[in-house]
C-alpha positions as CSV (number, residue, x, y, z in Angstrom):
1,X,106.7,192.4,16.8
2,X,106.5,196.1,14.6
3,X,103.1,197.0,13.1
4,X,102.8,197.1,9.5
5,X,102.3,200.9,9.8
6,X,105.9,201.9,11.5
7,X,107.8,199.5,8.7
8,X,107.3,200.6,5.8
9,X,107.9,204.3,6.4
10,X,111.1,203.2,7.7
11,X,112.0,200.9,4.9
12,X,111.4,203.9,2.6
13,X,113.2,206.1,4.4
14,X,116.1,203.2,4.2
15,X,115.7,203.0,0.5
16,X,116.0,206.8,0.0
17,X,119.4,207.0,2.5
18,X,120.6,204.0,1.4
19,X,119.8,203.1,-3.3
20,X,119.1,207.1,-3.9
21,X,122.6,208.4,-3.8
22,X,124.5,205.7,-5.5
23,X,121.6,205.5,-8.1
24,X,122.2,209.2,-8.7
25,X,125.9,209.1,-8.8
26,X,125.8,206.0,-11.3
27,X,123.3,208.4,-13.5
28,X,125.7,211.4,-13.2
29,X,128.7,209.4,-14.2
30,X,126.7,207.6,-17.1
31,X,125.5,211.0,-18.5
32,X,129.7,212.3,-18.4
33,X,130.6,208.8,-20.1
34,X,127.7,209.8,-22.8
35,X,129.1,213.3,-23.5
36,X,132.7,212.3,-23.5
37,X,131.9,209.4,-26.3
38,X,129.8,212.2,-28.0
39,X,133.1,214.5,-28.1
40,X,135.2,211.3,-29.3
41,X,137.1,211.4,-26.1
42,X,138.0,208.3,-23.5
43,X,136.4,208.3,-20.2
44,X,139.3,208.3,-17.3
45,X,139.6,206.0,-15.5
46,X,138.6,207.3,-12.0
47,X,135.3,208.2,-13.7
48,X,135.0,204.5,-14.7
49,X,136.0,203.8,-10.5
50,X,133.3,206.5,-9.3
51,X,130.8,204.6,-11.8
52,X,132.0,201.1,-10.3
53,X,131.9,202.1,-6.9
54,X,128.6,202.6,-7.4
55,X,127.4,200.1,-9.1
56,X,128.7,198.0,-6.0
57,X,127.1,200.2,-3.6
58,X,123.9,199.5,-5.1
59,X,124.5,196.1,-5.4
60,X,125.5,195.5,-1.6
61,X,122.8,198.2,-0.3
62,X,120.1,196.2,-2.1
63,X,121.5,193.1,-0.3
64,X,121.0,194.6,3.0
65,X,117.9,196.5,2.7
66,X,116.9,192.5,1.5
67,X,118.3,191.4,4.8
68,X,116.5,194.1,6.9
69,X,112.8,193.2,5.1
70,X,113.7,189.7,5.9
71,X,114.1,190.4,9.4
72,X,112.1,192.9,9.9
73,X,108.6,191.0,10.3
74,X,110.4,188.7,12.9
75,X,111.4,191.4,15.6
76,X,111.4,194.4,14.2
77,X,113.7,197.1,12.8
78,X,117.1,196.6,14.2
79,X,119.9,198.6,12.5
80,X,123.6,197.3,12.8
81,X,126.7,197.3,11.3
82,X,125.6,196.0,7.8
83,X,123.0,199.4,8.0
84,X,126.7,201.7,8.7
85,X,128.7,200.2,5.8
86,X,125.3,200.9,3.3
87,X,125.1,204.3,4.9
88,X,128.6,204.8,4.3
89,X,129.2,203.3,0.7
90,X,126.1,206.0,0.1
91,X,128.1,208.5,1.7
92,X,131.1,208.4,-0.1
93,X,128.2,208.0,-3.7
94,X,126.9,211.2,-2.7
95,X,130.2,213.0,-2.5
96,X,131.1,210.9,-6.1
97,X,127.8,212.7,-7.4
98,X,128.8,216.0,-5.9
99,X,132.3,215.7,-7.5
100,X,130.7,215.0,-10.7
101,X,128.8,218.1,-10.5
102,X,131.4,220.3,-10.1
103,X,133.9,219.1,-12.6
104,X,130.9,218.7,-15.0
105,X,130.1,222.9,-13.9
106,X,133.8,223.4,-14.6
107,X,134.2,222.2,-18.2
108,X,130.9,224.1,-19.2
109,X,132.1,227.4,-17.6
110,X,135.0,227.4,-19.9
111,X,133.1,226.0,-23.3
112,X,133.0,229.4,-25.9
113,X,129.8,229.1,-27.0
C-alpha cells in the first residue's frame, strides 16, 4: 500500500503530463476559431479536427487518470498501457498547440498594420 504523501505528487504530475496539453491545444484552437468568426471567415476543417482531437484526448485522459485514483489506494501507482495512449494523445495535443502557434505567428507577421 503507497502513503498518502508519494500519491498525490504523482497524480499531479499525471494531471499536468496528461489534461495540460490537450487543455491548451483546445484553448489555442478555440481562440483561432474566435478570430476567424471575428474576420467573417470559416474555420477549416483540420482546425475543427485538431479542436476534436482534443476534446477526445481530454475526455479519455480524464477517464484514465479516474482509473489510476481508483486504483491507486489499493496497491499503489502502477502505470500501463492506458497511462502510454494518455501520454501519447497529449503528445500529439502538444504538437496541435505548437502547430497552432506557428501558423497563428505566420498570419500576424504578414498583417500591414
Amino acid at each position: 500500500m503507497a502513503s498518502a504523501q508519494g500519491i498525490w505528487p504523482a497524480f499531479l504530475l499525471l494531471v499536468a503530463l496528461f489534461v495540460v496539453p490537450p487543455a491548451v491545444s483546445l484553448g489555442a484552437a478555440l481562440r483561432r476559431v474566435a478570430s476567424l468568426r471575428r474576420r467573417g471567415l470559416h474555420p477549416s476543417p483540420w482546425l475543427r479536427a485538431g479542436a476534436a482531437i482534443s476534446v477526445a484526448s481530454i475526455a479519455i485522459n480524464t477517464v484514465v487518470l479516474a482509473l489510476t485514483l481508483w486504483k491507486m489506494g489499493d496497491e499503489g501507482l502502477i502505470l500501463g498501457h492506458s497511462h502510454a495512449l494518455a501520454a501519447f494523445l497529449a503528445w500529439v495535443c502538444f504538437w496541435i498547440w505548437v502547430a497552432m502557434l506557428i501558423f497563428l505567428r505566420r498570419r500576424r507577421q504578414r498583417a500591414a498594420y
